[in-house]
Structures are given as structure tokens and as C-alpha cells.
N, C-alpha and C positions, 0 to 999 in steps of 0.2 A: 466404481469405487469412489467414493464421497471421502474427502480430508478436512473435516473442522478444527479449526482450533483458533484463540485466542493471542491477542499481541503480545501477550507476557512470555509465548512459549517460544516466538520467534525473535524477542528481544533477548532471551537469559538462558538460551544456546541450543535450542532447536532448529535453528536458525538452518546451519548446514543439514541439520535430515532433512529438512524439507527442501531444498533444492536438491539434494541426492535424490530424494522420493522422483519430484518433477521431471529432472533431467532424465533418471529411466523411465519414467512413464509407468509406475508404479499408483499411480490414481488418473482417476476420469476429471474429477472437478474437487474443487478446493471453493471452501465455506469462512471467508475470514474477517477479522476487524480492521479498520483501516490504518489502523497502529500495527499493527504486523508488515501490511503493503511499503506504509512508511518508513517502518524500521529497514525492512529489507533493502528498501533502494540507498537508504543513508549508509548502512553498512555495507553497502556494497561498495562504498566510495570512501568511506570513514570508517575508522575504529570505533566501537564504545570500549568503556574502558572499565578496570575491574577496581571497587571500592570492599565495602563492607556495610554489613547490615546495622551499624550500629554508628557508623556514621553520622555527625550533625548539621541537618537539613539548610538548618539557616546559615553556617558557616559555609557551605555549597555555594546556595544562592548567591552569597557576597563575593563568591569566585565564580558565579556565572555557570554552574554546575545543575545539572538538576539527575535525579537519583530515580534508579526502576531497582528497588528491594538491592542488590549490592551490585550493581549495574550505572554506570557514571558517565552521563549523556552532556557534554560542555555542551552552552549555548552555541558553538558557532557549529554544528551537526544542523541545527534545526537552519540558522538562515544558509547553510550549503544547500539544505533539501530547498529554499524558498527563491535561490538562485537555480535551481532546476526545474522546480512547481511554475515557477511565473511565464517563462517562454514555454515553456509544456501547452501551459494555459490558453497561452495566444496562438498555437498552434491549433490545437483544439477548436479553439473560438473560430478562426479563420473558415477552418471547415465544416462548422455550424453553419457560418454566413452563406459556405457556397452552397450547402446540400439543405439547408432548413431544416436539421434536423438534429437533437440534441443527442449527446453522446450518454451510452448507460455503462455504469460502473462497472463491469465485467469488461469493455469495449475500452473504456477509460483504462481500466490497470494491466491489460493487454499493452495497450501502444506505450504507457510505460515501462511496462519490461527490458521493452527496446532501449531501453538510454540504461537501465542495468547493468552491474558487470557478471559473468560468467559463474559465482558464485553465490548468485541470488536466485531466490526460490521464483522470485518473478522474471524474472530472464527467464527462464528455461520452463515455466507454463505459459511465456507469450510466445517461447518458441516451439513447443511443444503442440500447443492450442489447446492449453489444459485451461479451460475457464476459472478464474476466480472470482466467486461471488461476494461482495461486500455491504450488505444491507443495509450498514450504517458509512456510507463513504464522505457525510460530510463533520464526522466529528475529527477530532485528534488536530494534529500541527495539519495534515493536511487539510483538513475541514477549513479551518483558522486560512490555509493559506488559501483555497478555493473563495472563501468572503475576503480576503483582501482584494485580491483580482477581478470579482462582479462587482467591488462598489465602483472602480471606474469599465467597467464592463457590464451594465446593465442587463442588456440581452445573450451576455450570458450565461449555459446552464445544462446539468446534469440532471439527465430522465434518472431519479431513482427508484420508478417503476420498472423501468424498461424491462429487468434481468428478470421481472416477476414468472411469468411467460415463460422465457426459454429454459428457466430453471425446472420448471411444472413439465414441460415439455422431455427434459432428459430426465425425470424421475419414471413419467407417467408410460414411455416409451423404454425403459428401461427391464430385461424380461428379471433382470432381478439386481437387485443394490444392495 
């Protein structure tokens, strides 16, 4: 059983079914943007907060606020994720050096499950071993914070091939999806 879906559904409250889903082991593999990944682990640590659709964007900004449709994300969400992104990163890298071998995005939002808390949809598919595929893993705040960290880390890097494979692999072996 295949779960796609999109960051807006794990930002603006789907949030908790899909960690219910995970937790029972209610799907095989999950399909998602890497704006859901990052949502997921910031909220699992931080609130977002409830605004209104009709709220004014630029008066936001000037209080450091940035807005998902009536959904109110303060900047200091994003540098909490960037104080958990950065030593993630080095951890990561470290184990590049030893094994020469770069980590693929499925592999990547696995080992961050693990620094999750219990009400996250990623916690409980790195504890489950419900793979999540993310084919675009270098956009969004995470994307942003993966290029802060290779510009003084050069060697550096995510196979975003890697999950090509494994992905083709559980469909094609799969006797029905």
C-alpha cells in the first residue's frame, strides 16, 4: 500500500493521520515532498500556530511570521529545524567519510525519524521501516539548509538517485499495489 501526498496536507492537519496510519502499519511505503518531512519533525518539537486566511502577508513578515493559507509558521521554527539539520548533517557526512558512500533520501529521512518525537509521522515509519520516498529532497527550508552545510562541506552529498532502484524494486516485486 503506497501513501502520497503532498506538504500542505501534513502542514494544515493531516499531520496526526499520518503518523496514526505509520504507527499501525497501515501502509508499506509513503511518497512525499520534503516540506511534509520538515514539517513533520519541526512539529514534532514546535507548535505552528492558527492564523487566518485573510491575514496581511507583509505585516507577518515584519513580525518574522511566514504564513501556509491560515497556518502561522514564526521564523524561529525554521532556525530550530537548522539547529537540528546542521549536526544531523555532520553526522551524516562523518559516515560518508568512513564508508565512501553517499546517503539516499529514503536512508536520509529514516535516520531522522530518530531525533523525532512520538507524534510524528516520521518517527514511527523509521521505526516501523515504512520507507519514505522523497524525489525532491533538496528543495524547501531543508533543501536551503542541506546548501548551507556543503558550502563549507564540499565533499558533501545526497544520492538522489539512489531510492530510484529500490523504489522500482517494491512495485515490480509487489504481487499487487
Amino acid at each position: 500500500i503506497f501513501l502520497a501526498f503532498t506538504s500542505n496536507m501534513a502542514s494544515s492537519g493531516l499531520r496526526d493521520i499520518f503518523a496514526y496510519i505509520t504507527k499501525n502499519k497501515l501502509v508499506d511505503v509513503i511518497i512525499t515532498s520534503v516540506g511534509s518531512v520538515e514539517e513533520d519533525l519541526i512539529k514534532s518539537q514546535m507548535p505552528f500556530l492558527m492564523g487566518s486566511f485573510d491575514m496581511d502577508d507583509i505585516e507577518l513578515h515584519k513580525k518574522g511570521v511566514n504564513r501556509i493559507g491560515n497556518i502561522l509558521v514564526p521564523n524561529d521554527r525554521y532556525e530550530h529545524l537548522e539547529k537540528i539539520l546542521q549536526p544531523f548533517f555532520r553526522k551524516i557526512h562523518d559516515n560518508q567519510k568512513k564508508t565512501g558512500k553517499m546517503i539516499s533520501p529514503s536512508e536520509l529521512i529514516r535516520e531522522l525519524g530518530e531525533l523525532a518525537k512520538e507524534d510524528s509521522f516520521i518517527y514511527w515509519a523509521s521505526k516501523n521501516k515504512i520507507p519514505i520516498f522523497c524525489p525532491a529532497i533538496t528543495d524547501g527550508a531543508f533543501g536551503l539548509q542541506t546548501f548551507f552545510y556543503k558550502q563549507d562541506h564540499k565533499d558533501f552529498g545526497i544520492d538522489v538517485t539512489a531510492d530510484m532502484q529500490r523504489l522500482a524494486e517494491i512495485v515490480l516485486q509487489s504481487k499487487k499495489t
